[in-house]
C-alpha positions as CSV (number, residue, x, y, z in Angstrom):
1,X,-1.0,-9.2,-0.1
2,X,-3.8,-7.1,1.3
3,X,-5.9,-10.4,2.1
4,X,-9.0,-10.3,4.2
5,X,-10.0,-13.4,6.4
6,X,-12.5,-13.6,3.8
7,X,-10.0,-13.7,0.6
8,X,-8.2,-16.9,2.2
9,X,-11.3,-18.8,3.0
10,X,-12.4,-18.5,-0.4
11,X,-8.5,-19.4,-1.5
12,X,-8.3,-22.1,0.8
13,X,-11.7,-24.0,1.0
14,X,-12.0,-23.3,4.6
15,X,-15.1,-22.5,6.7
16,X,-15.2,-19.4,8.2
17,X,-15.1,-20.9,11.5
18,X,-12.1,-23.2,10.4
19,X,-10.0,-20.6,9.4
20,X,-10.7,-18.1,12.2
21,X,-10.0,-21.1,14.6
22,X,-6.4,-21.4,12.7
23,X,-5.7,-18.4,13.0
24,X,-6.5,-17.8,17.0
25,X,-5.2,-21.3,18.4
26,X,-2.7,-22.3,15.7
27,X,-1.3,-25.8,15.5
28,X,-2.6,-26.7,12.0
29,X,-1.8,-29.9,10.3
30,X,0.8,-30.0,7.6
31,X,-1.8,-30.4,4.9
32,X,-3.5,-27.3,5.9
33,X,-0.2,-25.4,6.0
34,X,0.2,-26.5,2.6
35,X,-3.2,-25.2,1.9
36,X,-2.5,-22.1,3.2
37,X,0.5,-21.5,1.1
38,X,-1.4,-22.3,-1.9
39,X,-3.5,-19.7,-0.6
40,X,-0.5,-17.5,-0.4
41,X,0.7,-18.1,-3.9
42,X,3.7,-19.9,-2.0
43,X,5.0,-23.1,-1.4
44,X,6.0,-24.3,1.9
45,X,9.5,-26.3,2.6
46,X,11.2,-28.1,4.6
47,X,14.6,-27.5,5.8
48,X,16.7,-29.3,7.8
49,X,18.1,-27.1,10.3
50,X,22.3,-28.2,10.0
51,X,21.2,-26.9,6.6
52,X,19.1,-24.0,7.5
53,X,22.0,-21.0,7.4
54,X,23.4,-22.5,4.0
55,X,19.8,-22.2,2.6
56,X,19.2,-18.6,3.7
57,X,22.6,-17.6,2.8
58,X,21.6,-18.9,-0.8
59,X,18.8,-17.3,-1.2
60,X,19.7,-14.3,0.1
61,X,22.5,-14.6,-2.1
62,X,25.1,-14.3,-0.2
63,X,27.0,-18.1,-0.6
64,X,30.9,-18.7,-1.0
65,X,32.1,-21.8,-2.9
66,X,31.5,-24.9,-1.0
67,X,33.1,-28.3,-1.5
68,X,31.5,-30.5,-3.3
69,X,31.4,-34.0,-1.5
70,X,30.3,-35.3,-5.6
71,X,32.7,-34.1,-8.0
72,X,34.6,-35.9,-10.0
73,X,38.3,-35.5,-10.5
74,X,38.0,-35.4,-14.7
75,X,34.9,-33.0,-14.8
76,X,36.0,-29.0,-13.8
77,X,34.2,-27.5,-10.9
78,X,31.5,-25.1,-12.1
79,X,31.2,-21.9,-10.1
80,X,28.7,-21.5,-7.6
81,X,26.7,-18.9,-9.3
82,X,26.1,-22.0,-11.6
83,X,24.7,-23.9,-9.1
84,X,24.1,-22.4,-5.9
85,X,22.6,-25.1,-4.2
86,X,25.3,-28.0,-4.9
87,X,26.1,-30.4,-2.1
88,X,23.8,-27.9,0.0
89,X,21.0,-30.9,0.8
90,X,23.0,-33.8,0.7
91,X,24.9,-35.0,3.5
92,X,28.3,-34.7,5.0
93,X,29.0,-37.7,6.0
């Protein structure tokens, strides 16, 4: 994005020294994380990692028809280009 240390502060609502101290040591909370995805025009998630390689494999759209531990015998299974993330979150149990 071309950002300056600068840019983010501003973004963020950091002092200087806050956001220099991020970005040497590290370690930030979660809600600064958050703020710094803001910053970024992103949003930041959570995945659990038994689900990690299904998630990137959706979005890098590369997925194959997974069963669906919810679908009902009368209704037809969609395709997964439909829904791409169905029974991706939920679990296997």
């Amino acid at each position: 994005m071309g950002l300056k240390q600068h840019d983010m502060m501003m973004r963020v609502g950091m002092s200087r020294q806050q956001y220099q101290r991020l970005e040497s040591k590290g370690n930030p909370r979660l809600d600064t994380l958050e703020l710094i995805a803001l910053g970024l025009r992103s949003e930041l998630v959570l995945v659990p990692q038994e689900k990690l390689e299904a998630v990137m494999a959706v979005l890098a759209g590369t997925t194959t028809n997974q069963p669906s531990n919810n679908s009902r015998p009368s209704e037809p299974e969609k395709p997964l280009s439909d829904d791409p993330w169905r029974g991706l979150l939920e679990d296997n149990e």
